[in-house]
N, C-alpha and C positions, 0 to 999 in steps of 0.2 A: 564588596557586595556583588553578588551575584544576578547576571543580566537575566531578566525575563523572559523565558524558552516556552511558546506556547505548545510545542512538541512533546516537551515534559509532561504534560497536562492530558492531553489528546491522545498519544500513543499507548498508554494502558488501557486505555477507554475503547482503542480497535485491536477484536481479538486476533490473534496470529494464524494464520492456517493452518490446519491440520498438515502431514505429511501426506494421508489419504489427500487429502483435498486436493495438492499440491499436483501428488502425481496423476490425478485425474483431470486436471488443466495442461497438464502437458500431452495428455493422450486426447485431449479434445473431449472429455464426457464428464458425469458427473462422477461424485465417490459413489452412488449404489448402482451406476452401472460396469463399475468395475468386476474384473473377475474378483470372484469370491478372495481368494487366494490375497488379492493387492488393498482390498479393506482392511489389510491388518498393516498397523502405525507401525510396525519392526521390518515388515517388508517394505511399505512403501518406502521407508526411508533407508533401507540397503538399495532398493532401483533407483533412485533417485540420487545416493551417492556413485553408482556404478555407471547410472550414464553422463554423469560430469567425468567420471574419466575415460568412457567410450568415445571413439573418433566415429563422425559422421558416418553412418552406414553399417558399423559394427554392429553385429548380429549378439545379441544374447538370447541362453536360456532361464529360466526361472524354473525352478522345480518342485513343486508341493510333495513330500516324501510323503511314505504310510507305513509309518513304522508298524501295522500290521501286516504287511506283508514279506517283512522280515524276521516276524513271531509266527511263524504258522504252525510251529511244533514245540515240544518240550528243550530245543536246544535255542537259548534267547542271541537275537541280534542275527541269526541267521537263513536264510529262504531254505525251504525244504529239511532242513535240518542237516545242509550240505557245508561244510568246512568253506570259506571262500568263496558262498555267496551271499555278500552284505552290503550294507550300504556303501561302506568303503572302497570296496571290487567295481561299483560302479562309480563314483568319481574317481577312482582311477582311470578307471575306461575311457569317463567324459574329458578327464585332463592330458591323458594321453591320445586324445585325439582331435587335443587343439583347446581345448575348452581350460580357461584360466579361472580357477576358484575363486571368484571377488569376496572379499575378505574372510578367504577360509572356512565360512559357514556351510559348503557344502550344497548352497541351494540355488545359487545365482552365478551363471559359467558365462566369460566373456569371448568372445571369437574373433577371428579377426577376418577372415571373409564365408561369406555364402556357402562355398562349396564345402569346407571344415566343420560347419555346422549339419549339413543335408549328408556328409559322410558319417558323421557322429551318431547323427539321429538313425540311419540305416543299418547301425552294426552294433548296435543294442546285443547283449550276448543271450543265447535265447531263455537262459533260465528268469532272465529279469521279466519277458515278455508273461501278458495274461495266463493263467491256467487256474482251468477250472476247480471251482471250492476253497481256491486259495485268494485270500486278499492280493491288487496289484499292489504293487512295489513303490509305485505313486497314481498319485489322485490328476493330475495334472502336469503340464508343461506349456508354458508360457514363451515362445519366443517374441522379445523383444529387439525391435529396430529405432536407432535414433535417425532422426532424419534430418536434423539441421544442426547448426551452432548453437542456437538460443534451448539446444534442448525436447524440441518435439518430440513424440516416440508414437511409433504406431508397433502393433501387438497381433502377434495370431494364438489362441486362447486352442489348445488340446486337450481337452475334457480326456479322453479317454487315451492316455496316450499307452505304447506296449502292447497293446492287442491283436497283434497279426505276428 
């Protein structure tokens, strides 16, 4: 016969956290003052696996693409309707320049110090950057710092990044 587990009982009865939730306790806020971008259950749970394998102080980027702004023309998947500038020209870019694809999705790049990150971010190739009547390239970027063992992450939020 089996012993009587009052856990059994109880633990269905307390609901699990969100991933939102989750990573809005490790950034110190709530989920709706998160950036838009980290309200979504698919992201916060790729940040959330990327900073368990981030070492303390490890810099990442998070990146909201706009895949309008690689349709601007009759040639699909492409910026300006130029051979070679796509989304994939620029995770090359980002990965060649230090940035590690966390699990391949293309959205979330790991670094491994400050200056690789501030180099990366500075040599964006200039077709990617703003121009006018054309949708940017992305909506967003997100760098992300862990800042402890237990997991903390503090965030600097670029609304408008590519514009200069």
């Amino acid at each position: 016969m089996e012993k009587w587990n009052p856990k059994r009982i109880v633990k269905p009865l307390i609901s699990e956290k969100t991933k939102v939730e989750k990573l809005a306790d490790k950034m110190r806020m709530t989920p709706t003052t998160l950036p838009i971008a980290m309200q979504n259950e698919n992201n916060a749970r790729l940040i959330l696996k990327a900073v368990k394998a981030m070492k303390i102080d490890d810099p990442a980027i998070f990146v909201q693409w706009n895949p309008n702004g690689f349709n601007d023309t009759a040639t699909p998947n492409v910026r300006n309707g130029v051979a070679g500038q796509t989304l994939q020209a620029l995770v090359t870019y980002i990965t060649g320049s230090g940035g590690v694809d966390f699990n391949g999705q293309n959205s979330l790049f790991i670094f491994r110090n400050n200056m690789t990150i501030s180099q990366c971010q500075g040599g964006f190739p200039q077709w990617a950057h703003h121009q006018a009547t054309i949708p940017d390239v992305c909506s967003s970027i997100c760098r992300i710092n862990k800042l402890s063992a237990n997991g903390a992450i503090d965030y600097e939020l670029f609304e408008f990044p590519l514009t200069k």
